[in-house]
N, C-alpha and C positions, 0 to 999 in steps of 0.2 A: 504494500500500500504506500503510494506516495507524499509526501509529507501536506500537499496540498489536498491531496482525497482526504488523509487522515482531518486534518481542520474543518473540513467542508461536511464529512462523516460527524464531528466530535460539534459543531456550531450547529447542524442541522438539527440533531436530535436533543441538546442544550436549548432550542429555542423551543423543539417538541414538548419536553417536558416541562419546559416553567409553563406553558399555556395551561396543560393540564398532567396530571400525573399516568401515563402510560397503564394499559392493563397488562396482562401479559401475554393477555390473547393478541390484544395488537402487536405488538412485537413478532410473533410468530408469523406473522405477514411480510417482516421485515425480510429481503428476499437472502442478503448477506452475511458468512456466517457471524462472522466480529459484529457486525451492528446488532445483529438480533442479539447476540448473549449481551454485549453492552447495554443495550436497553431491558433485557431480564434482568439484569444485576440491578440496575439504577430502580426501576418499577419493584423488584421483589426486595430494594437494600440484602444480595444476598452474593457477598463474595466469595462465593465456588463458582456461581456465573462467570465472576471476571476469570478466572481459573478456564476458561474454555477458551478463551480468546486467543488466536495464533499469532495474533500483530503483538510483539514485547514492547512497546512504548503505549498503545491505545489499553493493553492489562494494567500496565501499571496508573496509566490515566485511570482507568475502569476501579482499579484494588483504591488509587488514594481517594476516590469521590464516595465511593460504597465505603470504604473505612474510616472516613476522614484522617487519613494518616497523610501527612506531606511529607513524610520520608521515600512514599513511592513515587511523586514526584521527579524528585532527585534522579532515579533510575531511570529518565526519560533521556533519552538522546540529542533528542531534537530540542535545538534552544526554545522556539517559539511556543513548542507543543510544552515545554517543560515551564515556560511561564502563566499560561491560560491555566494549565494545572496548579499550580500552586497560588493561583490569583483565585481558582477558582473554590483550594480545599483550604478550610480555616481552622 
């Protein structure tokens, strides 16, 4: 996943759920596998979800939102991706 799909993946579904809180049935509609467990994890706060994710910077996005840990954060790669992360977990 390229660092611009990832933002465009990680900003789409951040503006899905502040509208409303995801079910999980929706999600399941989600066609891709990383966004679909990303939005199971976020909808069910349940981090084994993020545990299913292949992308290693959009899990550790996924593990620091579902834990609110900013140490996972840190383990992000990508500068920008790793600032929205930790602007976004308090």
């Amino acid at each position: 996943m390229t660092n611009t799909r990832f933002l465009q993946v990680v900003l789409a579904i951040v503006i899905l759920l502040s509208c409303f809180k995801a079910s999980a049935q929706s999600c399941y509609s989600v066609p891709d596998h990383d966004q679909r467990y990303y939005c199971l994890a976020l909808s069910k706060q349940d981090p084994s979800k993020c545990r299913s994710i292949k992308d290693k910077d959009l899990r550790n996005f996924c593990l620091a939102e579902v834990t609110a840990d900013r140490s996972k954060c840190r383990s992000i790669k990508n500068k920008t991706q790793r600032a929205i992360c930790l602007a976004r977990v308090k």
